[in-house]
CHARMM-style PDB file with segment names, atoms N, HN, CA, C and O in Angstrom:
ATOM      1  N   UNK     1       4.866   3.390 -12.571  1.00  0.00      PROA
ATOM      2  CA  UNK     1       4.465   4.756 -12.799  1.00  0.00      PROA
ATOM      3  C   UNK     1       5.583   5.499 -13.497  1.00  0.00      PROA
ATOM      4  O   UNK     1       6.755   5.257 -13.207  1.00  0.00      PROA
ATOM      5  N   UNK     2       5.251   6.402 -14.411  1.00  0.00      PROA
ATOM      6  HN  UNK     2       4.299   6.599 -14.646  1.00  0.00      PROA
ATOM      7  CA  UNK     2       6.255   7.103 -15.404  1.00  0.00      PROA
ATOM      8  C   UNK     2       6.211   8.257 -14.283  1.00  0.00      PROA
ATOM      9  O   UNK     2       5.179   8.499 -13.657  1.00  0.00      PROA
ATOM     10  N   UNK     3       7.323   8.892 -14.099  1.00  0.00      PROA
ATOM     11  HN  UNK     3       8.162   8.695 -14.607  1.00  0.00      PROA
ATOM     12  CA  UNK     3       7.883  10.157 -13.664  1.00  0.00      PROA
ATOM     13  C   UNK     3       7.522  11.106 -14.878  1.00  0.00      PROA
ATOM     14  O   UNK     3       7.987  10.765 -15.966  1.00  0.00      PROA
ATOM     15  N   UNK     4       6.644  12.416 -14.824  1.00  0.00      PROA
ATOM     16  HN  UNK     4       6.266  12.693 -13.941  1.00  0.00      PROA
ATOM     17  CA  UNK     4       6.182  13.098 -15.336  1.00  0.00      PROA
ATOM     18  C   UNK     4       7.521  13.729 -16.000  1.00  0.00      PROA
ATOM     19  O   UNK     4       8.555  13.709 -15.332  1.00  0.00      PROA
ATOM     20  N   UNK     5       7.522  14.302 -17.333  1.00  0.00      PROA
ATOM     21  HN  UNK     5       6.682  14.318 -17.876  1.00  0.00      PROA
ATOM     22  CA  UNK     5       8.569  14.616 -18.194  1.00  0.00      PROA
ATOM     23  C   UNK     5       8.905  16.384 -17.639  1.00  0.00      PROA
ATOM     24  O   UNK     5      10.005  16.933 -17.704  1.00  0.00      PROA
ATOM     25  N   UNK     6       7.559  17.031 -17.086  1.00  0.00      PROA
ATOM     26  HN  UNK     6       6.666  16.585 -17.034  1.00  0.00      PROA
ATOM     27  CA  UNK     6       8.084  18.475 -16.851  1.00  0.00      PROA
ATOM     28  C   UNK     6       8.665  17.651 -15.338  1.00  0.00      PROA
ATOM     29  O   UNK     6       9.478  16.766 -15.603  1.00  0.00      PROA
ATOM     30  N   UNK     7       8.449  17.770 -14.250  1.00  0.00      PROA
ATOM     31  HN  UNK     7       7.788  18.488 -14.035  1.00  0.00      PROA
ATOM     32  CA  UNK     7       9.392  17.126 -13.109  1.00  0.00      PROA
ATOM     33  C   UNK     7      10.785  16.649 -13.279  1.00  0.00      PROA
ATOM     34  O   UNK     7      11.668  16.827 -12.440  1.00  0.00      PROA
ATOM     35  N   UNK     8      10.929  16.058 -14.367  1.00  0.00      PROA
ATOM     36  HN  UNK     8      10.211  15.913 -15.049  1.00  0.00      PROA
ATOM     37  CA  UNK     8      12.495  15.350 -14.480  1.00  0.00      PROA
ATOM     38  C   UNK     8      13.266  16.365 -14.909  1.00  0.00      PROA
ATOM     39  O   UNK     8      14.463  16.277 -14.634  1.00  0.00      PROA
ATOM     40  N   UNK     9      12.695  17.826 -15.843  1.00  0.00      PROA
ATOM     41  HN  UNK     9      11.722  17.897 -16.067  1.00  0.00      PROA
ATOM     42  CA  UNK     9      13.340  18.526 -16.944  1.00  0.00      PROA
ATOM     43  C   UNK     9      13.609  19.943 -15.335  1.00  0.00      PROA
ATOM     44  O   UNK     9      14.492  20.785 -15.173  1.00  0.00      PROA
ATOM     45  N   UNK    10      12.641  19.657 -14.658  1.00  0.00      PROA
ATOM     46  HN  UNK    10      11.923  18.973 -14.790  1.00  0.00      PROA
ATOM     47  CA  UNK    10      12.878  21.089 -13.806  1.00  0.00      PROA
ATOM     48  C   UNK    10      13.641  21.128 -13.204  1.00  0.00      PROA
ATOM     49  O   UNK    10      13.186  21.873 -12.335  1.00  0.00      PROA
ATOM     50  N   UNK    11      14.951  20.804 -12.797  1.00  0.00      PROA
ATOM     51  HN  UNK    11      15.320  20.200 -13.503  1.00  0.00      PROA
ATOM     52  CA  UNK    11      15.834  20.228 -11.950  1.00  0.00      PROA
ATOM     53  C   UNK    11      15.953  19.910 -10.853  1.00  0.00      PROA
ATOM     54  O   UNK    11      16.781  20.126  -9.968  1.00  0.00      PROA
ATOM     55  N   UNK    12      14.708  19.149 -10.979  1.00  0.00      PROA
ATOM     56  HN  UNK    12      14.036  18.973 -11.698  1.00  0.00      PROA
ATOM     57  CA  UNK    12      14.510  18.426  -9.515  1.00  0.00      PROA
ATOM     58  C   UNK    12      15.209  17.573  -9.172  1.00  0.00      PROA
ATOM     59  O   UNK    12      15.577  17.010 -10.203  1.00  0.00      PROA
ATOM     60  N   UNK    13      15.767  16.968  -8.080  1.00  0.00      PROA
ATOM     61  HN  UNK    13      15.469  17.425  -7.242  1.00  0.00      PROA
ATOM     62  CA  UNK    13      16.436  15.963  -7.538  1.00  0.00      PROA
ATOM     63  C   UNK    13      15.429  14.575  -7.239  1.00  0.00      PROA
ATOM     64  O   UNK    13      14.901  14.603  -6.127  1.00  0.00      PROA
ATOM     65  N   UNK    14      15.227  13.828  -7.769  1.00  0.00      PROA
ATOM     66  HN  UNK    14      15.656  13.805  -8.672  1.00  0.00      PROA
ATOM     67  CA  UNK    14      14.764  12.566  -7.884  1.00  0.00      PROA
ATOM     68  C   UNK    14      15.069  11.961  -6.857  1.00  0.00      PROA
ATOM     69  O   UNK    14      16.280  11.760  -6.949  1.00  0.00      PROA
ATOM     70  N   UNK    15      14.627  11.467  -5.749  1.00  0.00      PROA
ATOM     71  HN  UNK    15      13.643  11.631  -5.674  1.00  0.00      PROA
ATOM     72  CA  UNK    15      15.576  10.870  -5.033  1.00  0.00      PROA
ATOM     73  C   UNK    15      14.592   8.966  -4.833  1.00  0.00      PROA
ATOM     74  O   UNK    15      15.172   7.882  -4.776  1.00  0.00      PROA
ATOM     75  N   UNK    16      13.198   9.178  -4.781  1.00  0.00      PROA
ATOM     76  HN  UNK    16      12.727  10.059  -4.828  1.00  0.00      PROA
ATOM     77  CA  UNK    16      13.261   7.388  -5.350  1.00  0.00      PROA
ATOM     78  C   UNK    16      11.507   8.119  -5.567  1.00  0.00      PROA
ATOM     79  O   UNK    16      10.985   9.164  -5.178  1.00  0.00      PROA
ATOM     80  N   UNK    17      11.038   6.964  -6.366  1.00  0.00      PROA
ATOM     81  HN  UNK    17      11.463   6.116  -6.682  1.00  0.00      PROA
ATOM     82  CA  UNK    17       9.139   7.088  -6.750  1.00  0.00      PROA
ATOM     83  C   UNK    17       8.843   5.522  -5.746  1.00  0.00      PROA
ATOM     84  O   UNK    17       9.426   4.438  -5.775  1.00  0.00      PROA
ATOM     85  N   UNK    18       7.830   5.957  -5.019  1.00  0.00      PROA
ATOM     86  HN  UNK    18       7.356   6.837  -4.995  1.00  0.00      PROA
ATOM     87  CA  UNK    18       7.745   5.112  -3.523  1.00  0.00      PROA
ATOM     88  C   UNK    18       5.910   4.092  -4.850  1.00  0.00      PROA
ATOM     89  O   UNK    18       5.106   4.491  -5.693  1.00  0.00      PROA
ATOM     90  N   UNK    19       6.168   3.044  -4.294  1.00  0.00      PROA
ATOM     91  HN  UNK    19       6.821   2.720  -3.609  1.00  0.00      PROA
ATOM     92  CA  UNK    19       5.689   2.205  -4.795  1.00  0.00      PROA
ATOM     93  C   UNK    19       4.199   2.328  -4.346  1.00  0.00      PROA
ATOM     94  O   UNK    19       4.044   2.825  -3.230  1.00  0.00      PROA
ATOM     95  N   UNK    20       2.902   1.901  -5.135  1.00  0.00      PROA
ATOM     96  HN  UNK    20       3.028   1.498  -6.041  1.00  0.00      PROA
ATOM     97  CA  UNK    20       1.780   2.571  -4.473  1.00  0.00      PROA
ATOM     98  C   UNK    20       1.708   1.822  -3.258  1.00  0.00      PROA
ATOM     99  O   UNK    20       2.576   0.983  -3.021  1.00  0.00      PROA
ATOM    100  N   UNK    21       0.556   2.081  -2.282  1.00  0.00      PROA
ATOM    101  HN  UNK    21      -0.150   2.763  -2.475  1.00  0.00      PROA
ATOM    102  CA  UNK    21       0.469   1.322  -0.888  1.00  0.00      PROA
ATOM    103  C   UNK    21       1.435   1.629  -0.037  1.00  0.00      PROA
ATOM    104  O   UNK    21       1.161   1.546   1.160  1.00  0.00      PROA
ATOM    105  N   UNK    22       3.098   2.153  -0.533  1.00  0.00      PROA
ATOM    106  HN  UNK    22       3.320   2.220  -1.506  1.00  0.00      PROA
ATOM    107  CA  UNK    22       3.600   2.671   0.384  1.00  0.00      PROA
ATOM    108  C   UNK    22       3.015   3.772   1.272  1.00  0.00      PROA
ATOM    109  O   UNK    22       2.155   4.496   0.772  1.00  0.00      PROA
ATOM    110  N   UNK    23       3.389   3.971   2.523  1.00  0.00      PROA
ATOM    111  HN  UNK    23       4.088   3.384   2.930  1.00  0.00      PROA
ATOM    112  CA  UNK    23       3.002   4.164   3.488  1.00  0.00      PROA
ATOM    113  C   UNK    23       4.012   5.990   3.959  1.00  0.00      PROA
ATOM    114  O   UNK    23       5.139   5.860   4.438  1.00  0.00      PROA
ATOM    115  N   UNK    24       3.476   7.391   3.761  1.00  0.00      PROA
ATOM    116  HN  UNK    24       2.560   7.496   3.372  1.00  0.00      PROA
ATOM    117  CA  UNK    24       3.785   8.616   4.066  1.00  0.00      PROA
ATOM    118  C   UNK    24       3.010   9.568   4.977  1.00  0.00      PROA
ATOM    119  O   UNK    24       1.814   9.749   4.746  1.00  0.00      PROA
ATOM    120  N   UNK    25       3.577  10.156   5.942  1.00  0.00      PROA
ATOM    121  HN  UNK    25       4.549  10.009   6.129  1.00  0.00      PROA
ATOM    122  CA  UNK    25       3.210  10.992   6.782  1.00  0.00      PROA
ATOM    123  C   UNK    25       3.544  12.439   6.375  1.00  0.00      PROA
ATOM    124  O   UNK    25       4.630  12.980   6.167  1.00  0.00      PROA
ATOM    125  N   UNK    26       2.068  12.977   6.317  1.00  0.00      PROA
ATOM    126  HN  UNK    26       1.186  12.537   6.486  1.00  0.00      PROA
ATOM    127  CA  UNK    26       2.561  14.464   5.505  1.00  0.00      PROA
ATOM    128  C   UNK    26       2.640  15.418   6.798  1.00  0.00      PROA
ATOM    129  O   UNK    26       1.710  15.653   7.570  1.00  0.00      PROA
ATOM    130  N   UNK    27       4.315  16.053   6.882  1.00  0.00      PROA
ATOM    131  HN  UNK    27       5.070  15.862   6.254  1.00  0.00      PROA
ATOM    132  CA  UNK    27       4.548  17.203   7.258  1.00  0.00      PROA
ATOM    133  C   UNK    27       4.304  18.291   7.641  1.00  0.00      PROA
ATOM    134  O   UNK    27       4.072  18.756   8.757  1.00  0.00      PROA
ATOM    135  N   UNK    28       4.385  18.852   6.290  1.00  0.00      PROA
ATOM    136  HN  UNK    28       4.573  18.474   5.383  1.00  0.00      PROA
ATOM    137  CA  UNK    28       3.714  20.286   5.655  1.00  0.00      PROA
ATOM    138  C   UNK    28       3.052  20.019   4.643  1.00  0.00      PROA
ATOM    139  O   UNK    28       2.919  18.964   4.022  1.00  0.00      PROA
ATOM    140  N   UNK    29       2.533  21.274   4.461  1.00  0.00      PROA
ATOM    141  HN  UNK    29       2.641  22.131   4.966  1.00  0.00      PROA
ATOM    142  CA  UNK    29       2.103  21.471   2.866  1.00  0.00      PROA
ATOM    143  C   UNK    29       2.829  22.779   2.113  1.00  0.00      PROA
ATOM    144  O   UNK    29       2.835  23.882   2.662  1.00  0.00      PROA
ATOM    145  N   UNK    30       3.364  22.579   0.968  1.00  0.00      PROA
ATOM    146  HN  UNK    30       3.359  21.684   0.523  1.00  0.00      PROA
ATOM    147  CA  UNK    30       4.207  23.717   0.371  1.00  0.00      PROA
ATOM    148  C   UNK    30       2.862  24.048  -0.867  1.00  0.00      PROA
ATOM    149  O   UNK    30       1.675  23.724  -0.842  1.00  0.00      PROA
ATOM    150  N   UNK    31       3.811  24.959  -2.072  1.00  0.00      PROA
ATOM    151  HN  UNK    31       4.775  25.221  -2.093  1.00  0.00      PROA
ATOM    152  CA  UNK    31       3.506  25.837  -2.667  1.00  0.00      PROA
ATOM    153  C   UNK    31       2.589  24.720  -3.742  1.00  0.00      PROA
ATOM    154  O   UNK    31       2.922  23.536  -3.681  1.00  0.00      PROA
ATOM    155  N   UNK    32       1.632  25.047  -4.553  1.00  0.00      PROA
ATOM    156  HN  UNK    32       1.361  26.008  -4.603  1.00  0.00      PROA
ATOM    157  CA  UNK    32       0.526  25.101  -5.373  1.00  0.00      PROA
ATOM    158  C   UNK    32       1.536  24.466  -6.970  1.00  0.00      PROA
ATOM    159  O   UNK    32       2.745  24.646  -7.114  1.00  0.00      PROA
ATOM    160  N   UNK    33       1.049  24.078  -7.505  1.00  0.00      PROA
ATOM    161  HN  UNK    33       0.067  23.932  -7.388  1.00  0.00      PROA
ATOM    162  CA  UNK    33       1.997  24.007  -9.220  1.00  0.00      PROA
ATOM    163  C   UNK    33       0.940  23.197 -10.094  1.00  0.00      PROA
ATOM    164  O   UNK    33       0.029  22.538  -9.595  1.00  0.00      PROA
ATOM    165  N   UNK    34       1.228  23.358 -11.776  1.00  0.00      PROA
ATOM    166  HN  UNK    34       1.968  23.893 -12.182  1.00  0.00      PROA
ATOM    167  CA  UNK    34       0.505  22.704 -12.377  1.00  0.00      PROA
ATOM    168  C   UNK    34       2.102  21.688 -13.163  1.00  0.00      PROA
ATOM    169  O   UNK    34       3.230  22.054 -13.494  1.00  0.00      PROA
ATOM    170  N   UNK    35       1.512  20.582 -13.178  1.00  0.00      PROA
ATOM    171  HN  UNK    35       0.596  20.284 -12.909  1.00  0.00      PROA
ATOM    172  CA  UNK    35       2.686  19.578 -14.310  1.00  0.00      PROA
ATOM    173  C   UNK    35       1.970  18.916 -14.843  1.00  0.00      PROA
ATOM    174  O   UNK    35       1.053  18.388 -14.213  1.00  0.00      PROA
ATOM    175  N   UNK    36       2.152  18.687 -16.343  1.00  0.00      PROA
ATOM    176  HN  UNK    36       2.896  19.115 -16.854  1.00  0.00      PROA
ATOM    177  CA  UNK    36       1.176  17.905 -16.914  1.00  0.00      PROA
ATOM    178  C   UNK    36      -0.515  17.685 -16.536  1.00  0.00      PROA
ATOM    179  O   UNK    36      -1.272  16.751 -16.273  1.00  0.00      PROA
ATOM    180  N   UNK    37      -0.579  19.328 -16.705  1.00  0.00      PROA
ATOM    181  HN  UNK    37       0.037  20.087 -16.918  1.00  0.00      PROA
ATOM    182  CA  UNK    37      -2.082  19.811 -16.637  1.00  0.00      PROA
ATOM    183  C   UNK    37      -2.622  18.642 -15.652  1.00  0.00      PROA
ATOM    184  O   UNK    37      -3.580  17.953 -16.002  1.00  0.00      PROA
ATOM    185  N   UNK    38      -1.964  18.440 -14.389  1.00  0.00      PROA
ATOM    186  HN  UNK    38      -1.186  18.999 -14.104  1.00  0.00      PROA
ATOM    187  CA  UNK    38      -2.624  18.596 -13.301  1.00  0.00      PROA
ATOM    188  C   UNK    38      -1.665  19.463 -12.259  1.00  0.00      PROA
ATOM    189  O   UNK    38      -0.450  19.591 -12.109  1.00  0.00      PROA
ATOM    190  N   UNK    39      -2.896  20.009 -11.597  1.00  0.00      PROA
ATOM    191  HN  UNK    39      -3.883  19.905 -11.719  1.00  0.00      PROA
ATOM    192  CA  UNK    39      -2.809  21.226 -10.444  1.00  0.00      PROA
ATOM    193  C   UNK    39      -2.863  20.519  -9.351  1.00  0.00      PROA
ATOM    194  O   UNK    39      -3.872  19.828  -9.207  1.00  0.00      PROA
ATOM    195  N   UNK    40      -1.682  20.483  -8.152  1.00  0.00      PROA
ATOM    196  HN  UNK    40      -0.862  21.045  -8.269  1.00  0.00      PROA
ATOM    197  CA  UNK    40      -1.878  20.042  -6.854  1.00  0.00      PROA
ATOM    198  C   UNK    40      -0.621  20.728  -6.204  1.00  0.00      PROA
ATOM    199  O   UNK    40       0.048  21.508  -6.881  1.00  0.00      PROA
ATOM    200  N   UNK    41      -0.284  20.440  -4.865  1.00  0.00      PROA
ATOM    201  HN  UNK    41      -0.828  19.806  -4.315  1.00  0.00      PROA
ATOM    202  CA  UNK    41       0.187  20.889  -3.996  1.00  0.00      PROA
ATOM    203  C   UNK    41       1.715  20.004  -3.891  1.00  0.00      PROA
ATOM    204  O   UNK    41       1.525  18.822  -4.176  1.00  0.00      PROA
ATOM    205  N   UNK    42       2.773  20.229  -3.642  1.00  0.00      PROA
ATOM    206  HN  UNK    42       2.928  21.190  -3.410  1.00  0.00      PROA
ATOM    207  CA  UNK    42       3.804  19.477  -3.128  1.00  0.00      PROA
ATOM    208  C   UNK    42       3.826  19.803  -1.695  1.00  0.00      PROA
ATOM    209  O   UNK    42       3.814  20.957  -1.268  1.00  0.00      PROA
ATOM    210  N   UNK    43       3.861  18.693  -0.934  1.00  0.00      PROA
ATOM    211  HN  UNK    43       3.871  17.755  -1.281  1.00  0.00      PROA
ATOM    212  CA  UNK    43       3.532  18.134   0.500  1.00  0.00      PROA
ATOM    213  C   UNK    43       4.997  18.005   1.206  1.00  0.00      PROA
ATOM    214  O   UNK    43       5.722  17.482   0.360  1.00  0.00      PROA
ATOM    215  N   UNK    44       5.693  18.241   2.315  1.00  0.00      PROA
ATOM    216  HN  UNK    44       5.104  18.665   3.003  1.00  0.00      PROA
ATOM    217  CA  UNK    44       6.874  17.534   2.519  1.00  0.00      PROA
ATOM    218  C   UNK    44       6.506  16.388   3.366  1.00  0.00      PROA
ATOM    219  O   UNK    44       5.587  16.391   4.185  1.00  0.00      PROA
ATOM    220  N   UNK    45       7.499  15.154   3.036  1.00  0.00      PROA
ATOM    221  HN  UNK    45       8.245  15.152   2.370  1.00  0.00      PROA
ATOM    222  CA  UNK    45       6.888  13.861   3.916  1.00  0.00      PROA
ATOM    223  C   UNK    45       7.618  13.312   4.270  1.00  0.00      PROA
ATOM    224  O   UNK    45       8.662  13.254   3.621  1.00  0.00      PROA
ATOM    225  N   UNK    46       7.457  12.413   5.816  1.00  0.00      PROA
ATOM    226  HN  UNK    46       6.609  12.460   6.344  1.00  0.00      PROA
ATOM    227  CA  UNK    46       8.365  11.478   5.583  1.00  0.00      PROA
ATOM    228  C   UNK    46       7.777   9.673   5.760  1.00  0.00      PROA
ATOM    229  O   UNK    46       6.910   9.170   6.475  1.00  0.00      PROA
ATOM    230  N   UNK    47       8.626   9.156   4.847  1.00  0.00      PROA
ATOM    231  HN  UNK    47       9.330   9.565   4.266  1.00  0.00      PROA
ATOM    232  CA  UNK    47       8.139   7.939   4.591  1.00  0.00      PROA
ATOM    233  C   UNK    47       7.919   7.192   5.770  1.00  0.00      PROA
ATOM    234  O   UNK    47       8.326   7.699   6.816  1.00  0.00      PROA
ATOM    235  N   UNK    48       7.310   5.995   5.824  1.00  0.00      PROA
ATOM    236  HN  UNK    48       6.979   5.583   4.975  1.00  0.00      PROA
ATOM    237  CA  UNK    48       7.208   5.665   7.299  1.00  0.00      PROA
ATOM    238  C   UNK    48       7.538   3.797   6.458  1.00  0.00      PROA
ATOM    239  O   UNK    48       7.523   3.328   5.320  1.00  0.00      PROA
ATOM    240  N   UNK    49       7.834   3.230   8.043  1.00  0.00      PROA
ATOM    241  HN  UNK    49       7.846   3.612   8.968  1.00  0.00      PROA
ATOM    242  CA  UNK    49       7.838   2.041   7.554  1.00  0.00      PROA
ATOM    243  C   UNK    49       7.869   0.981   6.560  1.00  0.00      PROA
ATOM    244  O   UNK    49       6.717   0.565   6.434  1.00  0.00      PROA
ATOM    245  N   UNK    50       8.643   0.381   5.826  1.00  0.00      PROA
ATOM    246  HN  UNK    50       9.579   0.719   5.929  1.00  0.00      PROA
ATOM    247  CA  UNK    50       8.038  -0.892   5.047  1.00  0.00      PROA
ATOM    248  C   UNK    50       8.050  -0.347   3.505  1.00  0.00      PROA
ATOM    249  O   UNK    50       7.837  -1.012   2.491  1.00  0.00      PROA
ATOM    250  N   UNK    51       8.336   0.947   3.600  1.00  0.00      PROA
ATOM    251  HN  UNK    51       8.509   1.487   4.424  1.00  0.00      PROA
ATOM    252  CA  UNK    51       7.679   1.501   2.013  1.00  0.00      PROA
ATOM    253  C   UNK    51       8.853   0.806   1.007  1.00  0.00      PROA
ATOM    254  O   UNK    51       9.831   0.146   1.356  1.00  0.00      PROA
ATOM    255  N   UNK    52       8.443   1.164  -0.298  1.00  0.00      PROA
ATOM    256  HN  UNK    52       7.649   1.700  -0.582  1.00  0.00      PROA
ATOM    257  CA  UNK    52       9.517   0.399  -1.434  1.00  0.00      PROA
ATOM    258  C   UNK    52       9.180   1.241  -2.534  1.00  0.00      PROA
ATOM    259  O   UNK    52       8.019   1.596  -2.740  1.00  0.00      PROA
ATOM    260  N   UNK    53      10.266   1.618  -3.339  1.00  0.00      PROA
ATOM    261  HN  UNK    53      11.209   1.329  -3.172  1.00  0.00      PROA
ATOM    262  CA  UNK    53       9.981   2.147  -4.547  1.00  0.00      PROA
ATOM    263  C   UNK    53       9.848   0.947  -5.549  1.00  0.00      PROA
ATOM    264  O   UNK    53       9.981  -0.276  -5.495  1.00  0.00      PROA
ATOM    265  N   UNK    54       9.414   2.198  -6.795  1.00  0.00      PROA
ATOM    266  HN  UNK    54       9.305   3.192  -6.838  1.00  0.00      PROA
ATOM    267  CA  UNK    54       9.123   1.548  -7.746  1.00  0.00      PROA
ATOM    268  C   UNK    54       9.482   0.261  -8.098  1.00  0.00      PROA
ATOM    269  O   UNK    54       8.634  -0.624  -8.209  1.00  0.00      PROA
ATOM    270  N   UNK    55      10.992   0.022  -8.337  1.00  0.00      PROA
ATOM    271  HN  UNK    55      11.681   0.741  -8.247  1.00  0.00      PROA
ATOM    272  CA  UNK    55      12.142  -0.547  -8.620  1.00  0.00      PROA
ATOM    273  C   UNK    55      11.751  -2.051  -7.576  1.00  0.00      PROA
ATOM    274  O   UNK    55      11.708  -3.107  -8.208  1.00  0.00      PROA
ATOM    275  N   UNK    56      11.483  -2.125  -6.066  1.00  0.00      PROA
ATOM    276  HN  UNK    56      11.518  -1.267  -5.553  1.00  0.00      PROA
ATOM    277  CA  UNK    56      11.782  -2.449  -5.391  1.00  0.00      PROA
ATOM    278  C   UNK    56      12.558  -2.712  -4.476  1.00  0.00      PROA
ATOM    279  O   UNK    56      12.744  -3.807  -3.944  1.00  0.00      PROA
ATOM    280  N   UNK    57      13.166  -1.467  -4.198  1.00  0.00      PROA
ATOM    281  HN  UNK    57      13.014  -0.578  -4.630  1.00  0.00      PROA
ATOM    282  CA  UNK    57      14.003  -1.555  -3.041  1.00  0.00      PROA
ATOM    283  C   UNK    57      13.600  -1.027  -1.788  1.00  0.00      PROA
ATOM    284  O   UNK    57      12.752  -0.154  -1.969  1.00  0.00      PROA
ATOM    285  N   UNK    58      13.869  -1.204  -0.580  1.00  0.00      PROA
ATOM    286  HN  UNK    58      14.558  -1.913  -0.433  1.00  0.00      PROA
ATOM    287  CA  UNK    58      13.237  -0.294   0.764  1.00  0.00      PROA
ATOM    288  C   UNK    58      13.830   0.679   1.128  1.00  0.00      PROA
ATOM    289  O   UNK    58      15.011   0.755   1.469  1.00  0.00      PROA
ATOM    290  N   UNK    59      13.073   1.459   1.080  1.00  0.00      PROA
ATOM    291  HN  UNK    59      12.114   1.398   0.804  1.00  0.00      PROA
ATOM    292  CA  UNK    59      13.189   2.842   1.858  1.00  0.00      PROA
ATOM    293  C   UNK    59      13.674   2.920   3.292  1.00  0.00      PROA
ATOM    294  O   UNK    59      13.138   2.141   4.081  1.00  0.00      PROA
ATOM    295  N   UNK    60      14.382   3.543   3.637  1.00  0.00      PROA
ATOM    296  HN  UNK    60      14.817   4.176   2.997  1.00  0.00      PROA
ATOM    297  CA  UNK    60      14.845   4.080   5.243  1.00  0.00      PROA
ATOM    298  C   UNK    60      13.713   4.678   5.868  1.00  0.00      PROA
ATOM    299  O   UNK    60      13.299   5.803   5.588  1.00  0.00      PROA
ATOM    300  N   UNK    61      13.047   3.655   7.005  1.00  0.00      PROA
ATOM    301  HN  UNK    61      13.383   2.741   7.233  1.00  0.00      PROA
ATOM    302  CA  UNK    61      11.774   4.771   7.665  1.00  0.00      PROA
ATOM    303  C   UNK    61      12.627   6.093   8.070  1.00  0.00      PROA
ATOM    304  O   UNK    61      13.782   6.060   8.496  1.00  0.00      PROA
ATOM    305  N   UNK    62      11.949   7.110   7.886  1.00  0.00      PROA
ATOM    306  HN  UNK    62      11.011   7.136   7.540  1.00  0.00      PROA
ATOM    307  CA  UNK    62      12.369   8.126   8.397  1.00  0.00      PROA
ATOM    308  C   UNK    62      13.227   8.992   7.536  1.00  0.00      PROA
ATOM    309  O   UNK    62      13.925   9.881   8.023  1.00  0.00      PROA
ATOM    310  N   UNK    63      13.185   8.771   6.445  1.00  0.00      PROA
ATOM    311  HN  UNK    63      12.618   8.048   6.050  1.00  0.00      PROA
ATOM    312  CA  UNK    63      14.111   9.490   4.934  1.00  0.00      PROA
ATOM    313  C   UNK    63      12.608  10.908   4.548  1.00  0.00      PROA
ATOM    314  O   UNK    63      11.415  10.618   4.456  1.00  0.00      PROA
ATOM    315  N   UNK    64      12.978  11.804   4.455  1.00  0.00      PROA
ATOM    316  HN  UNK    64      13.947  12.040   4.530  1.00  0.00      PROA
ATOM    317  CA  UNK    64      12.032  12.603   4.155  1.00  0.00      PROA
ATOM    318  C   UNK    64      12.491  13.516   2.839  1.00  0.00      PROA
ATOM    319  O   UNK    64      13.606  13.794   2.399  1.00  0.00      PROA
ATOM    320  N   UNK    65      11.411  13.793   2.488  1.00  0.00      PROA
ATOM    321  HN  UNK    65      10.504  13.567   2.845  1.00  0.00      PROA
ATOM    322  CA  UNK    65      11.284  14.451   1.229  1.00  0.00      PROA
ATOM    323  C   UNK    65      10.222  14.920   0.680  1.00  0.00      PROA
ATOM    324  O   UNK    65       9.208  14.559   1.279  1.00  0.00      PROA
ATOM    325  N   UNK    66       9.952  15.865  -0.605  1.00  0.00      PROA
ATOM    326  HN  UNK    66      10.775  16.158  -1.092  1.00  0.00      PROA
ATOM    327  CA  UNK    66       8.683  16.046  -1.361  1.00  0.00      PROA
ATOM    328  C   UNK    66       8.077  15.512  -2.341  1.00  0.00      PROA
ATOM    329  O   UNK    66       8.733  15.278  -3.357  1.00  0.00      PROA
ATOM    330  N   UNK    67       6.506  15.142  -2.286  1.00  0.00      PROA
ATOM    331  HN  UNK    67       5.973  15.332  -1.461  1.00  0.00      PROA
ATOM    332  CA  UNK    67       5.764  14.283  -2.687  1.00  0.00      PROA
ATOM    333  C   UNK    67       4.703  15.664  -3.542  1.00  0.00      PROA
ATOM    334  O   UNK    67       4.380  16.776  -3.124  1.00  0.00      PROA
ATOM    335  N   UNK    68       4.396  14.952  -4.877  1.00  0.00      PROA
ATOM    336  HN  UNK    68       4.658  14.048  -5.217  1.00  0.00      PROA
ATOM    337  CA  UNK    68       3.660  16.028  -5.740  1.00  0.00      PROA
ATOM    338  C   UNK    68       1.848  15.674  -4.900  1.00  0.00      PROA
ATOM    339  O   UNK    68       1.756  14.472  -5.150  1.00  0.00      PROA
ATOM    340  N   UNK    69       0.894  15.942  -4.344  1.00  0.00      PROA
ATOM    341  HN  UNK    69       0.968  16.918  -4.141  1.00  0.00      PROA
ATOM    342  CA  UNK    69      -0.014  15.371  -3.580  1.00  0.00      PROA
ATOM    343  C   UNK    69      -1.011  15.140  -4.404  1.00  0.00      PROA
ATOM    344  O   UNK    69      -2.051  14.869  -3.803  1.00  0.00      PROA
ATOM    345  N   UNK    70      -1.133  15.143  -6.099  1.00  0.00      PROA
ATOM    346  HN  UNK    70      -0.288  15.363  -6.587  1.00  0.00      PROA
ATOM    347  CA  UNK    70      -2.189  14.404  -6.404  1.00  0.00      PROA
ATOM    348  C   UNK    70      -1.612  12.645  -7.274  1.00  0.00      PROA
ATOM    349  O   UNK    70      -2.082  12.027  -8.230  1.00  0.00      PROA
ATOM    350  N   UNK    71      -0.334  12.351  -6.279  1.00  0.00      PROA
ATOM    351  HN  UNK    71       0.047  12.854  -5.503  1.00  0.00      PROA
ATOM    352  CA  UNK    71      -0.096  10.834  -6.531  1.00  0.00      PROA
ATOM    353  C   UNK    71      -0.395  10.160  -4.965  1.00  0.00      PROA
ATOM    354  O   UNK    71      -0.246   8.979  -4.650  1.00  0.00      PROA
ATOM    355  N   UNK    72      -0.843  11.240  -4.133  1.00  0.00      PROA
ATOM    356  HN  UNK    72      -0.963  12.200  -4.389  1.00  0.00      PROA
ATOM    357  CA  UNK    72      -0.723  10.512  -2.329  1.00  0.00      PROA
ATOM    358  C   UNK    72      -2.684  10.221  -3.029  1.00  0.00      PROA
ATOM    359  O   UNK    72      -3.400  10.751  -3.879  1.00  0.00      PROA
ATOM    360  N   UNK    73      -2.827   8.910  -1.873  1.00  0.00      PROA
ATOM    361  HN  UNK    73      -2.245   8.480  -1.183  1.00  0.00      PROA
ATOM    362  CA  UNK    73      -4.336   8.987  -1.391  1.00  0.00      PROA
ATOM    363  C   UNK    73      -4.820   9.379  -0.301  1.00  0.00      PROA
ATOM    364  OT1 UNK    73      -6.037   9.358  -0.123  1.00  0.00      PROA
TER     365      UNK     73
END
């Protein structure tokens, strides 16, 4: 999955893109946004178990962070 070009430019902190099938427990729900003419919500989460980014490396269960929610299922 490509990391959306407005996300990388906004100075967001990247911290890993979780591989699909990985496995997140949503938090909260934060504020509304459009990026690359799609409109969804950023969620705070934390990863659970087993997950792996893109790359393939594993995630720390229990590392939390924000997820844009129209890449969650």
């Amino acid at each position: 999955m490509q990391i959306p070009a407005a996300l990388t430019a906004s100075g967001t902190n990247l911290v890993c893109a979780l591989q699909s099938g990985s496995k997140v427990k949503i938090l909260k729900l934060s504020h509304k946004q459009s990026i690359d003419s799609l409109n969804s919500f950023w969620v705070y989460v934390e990863i659970m178990e087993n997950a792996v980014t893109t790359d393939g490396k594993k995630v720390q269960k229990g590392t939390n962070g924000y997820c844009f929610s129209v890449y969650l299922e």
